[in-house]
C-alpha atoms as one frame of an Amber mdcrd trajectory, in Angstrom:
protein
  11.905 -30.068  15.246  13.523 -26.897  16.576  14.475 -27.658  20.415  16.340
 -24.233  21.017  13.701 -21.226  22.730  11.887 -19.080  20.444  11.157 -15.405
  21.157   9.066 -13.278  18.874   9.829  -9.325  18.826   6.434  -7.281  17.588
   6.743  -3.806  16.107   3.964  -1.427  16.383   4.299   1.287  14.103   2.742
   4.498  14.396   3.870   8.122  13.511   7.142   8.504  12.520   8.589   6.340
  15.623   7.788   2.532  16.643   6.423   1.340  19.639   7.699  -2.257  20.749
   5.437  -5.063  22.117   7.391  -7.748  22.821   6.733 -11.232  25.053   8.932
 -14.266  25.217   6.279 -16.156  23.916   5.346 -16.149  20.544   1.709 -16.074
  20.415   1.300 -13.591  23.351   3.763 -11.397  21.182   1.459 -10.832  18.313
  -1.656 -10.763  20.692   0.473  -7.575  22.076   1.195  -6.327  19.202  -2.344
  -6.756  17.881  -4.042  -5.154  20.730  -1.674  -1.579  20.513  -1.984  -1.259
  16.759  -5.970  -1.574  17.184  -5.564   1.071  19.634  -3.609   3.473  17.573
  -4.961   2.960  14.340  -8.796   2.036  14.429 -11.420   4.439  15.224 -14.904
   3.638  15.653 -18.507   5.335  15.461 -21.324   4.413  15.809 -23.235   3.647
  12.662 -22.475   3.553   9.106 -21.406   7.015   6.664 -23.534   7.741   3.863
 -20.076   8.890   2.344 -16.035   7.529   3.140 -12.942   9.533   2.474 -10.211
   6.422   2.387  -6.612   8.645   1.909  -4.742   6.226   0.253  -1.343   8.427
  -0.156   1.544   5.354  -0.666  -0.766   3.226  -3.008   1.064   2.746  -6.471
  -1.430  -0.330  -7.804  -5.041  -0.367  -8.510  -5.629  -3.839  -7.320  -4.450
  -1.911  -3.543  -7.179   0.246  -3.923  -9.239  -2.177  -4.526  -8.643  -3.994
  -1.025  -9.164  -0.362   0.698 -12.476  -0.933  -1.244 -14.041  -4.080   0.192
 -12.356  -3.466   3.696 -14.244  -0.037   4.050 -17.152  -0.964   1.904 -18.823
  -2.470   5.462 -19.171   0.840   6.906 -20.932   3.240   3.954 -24.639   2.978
   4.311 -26.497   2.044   1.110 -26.475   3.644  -1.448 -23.549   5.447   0.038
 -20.250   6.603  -1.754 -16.668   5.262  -0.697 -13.754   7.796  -1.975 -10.290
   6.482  -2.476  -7.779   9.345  -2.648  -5.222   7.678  -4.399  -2.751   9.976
  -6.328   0.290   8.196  -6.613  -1.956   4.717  -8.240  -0.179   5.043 -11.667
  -0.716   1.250 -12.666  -2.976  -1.543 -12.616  -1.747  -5.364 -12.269  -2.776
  -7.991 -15.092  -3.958 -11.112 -13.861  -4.535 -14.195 -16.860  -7.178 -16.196
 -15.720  -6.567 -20.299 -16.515
């Protein structure tokens, strides 16, 4: 068991700079950290879109776009259409199932 103090030091990042949230304690770091990056980077409506632009600019793998795919799916209405803008996806992992 580790008996020395343990800190935790959160980045939030957002733009091109990055906004600390830091706390002494571990668990209220990442709680801190959590809270500012759902403030900066989630927006919310009310509702659901009948169609969802997803600009996915760094993606360089299919399977990536596929996660952007059933995190956004929640909010297109059905019957809706979910757009991933990927243009850098060049490449799509294999996966052998046993």
């Amino acid at each position: 068991m580790v008996t020395v103090p343990k800190l935790c030091f959160c980045m939030v990042v957002h733009g091109k700079g990055e906004l600390p949230a830091c706390s002494p304690a571990r668990r209220a770091g990442v709680d801190d950290a959590s809270e500012l990056s759902k403030e900066l980077h989630i927006t919310t409506r009310p509702g659901v879109s009948h169609r969802a632009l997803l600009r996915a600019a760094d993606v360089d793998e299919l399977w990536v776009g596929g996660k952007c795919m059933y995190k956004l799916e929640p909010i297109v209405a059905d019957g809706g259409e979910l757009i991933i803008y990927a243009p850098t996806s060049t490449r799509s992992r294999s996966c052998t199932a046993r």
